[in-house]
C-alpha angles and dihedrals in degrees: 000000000000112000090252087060101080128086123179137137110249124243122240125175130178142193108199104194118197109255096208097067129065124211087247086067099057118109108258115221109220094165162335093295093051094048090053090048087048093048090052096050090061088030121113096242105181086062100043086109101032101062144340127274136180118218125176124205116208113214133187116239084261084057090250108150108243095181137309137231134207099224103192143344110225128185125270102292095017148048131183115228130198115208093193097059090048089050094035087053092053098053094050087046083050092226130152100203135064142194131171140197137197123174123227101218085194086068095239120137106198116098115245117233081260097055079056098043096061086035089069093041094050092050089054100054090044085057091049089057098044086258130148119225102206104179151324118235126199119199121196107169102282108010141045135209117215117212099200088041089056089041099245098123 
C-alpha cells in the first residue's frame, strides 16, 4: 500500500483540565466513608430513590480526585453499564485509580449477583490497563455499602 492509499479519519483525543484548580485542591480519598460523602456530593440527589444511576470517580496514584462521570442512568431496579467508557474516561483523565457508585432506589443494601457481576468485569479491565479498582460503592438514601469494606473487591 502506497502512502496515498490510505484513507482514515485521524484520532484525536483531548483532556481539557480546569485552570482555575491545583491538584492540592482536589478533594483526598482516605476511605469508604469519604468516597460515599464525595459521590454524594456529584450525585443527583433529588433521583437517588427514583431510579438507578452509575457514577465513576477518577483518582491520582496518591488518591487525589481528578474528575467524575455519570456513566449511565438505568431504570428503578437496573442500569446498563458500559466498561469501555469508565475505562475510556480514566485514561483521558490520566488517572490511575477508580471507584465507582450505583444507588439501590428499593433501599436494600445488599448487592444483587449483577452488581457483582460487573463488579468483577470492571476490576478486570482495570487490571488489563494498569488501573486500580478501589471500591464499589453502593447509596440507598441514607446509607452505603462498600465493596472493598465487606470484602467483596
Amino acid at each position: 500500500m502506497k502512502k496515498n492509499d490510505f484513507i482514515a479519519n485521524e484520532l484525536c483525543l483531548s483532556y481539557r483540565r480546569n485552570p482555575k484548580l491545583s491538584v492540592s485542591a482536589f478533594t483526598k480519598i482516605k476511605n469508604s466513608r469519604c468516597l460515599e460523602e464525595t459521590f454524594r456530593q456529584v450525585w443527583n440527589i433529588d433521583e437517588i430513590e427514583v431510579r438507578e444511576s452509575f457514577y465513576a470517580l477518577y483518582m491520582t496514584n496518591q488518591l487525589n480526585v481528578v474528575g467524575y462521570y455519570r456513566i449511565a442512568d438505568g431504570g428503578i431496579d437496573a442500569v446498563a453499564v458500559d466498561t469501555k467508557l469508565i475505562i475510556k474516561c480514566a485514561l483521558l483523565s490520566n488517572a490511575t485509580r477508580i471507584a465507582i457508585a450505583h444507588n439501590h432506589p428499593s433501599g436494600t443494601l445488599r448487592p444483587s449477583d449483577s452488581d457483582k457481576v460487573i463488579t468483577q468485569r470492571i476490576k478486570s479491565a482495570c487490571h488489563i490497563m494498569d488501573l486500580k479498582l478501589l471500591d464499589h460503592i453502593i447509596l440507598t438514601d441514607c446509607d452505603y455499602y462498600s465493596f472493598k469494606d465487606n470484602g467483596d473487591l
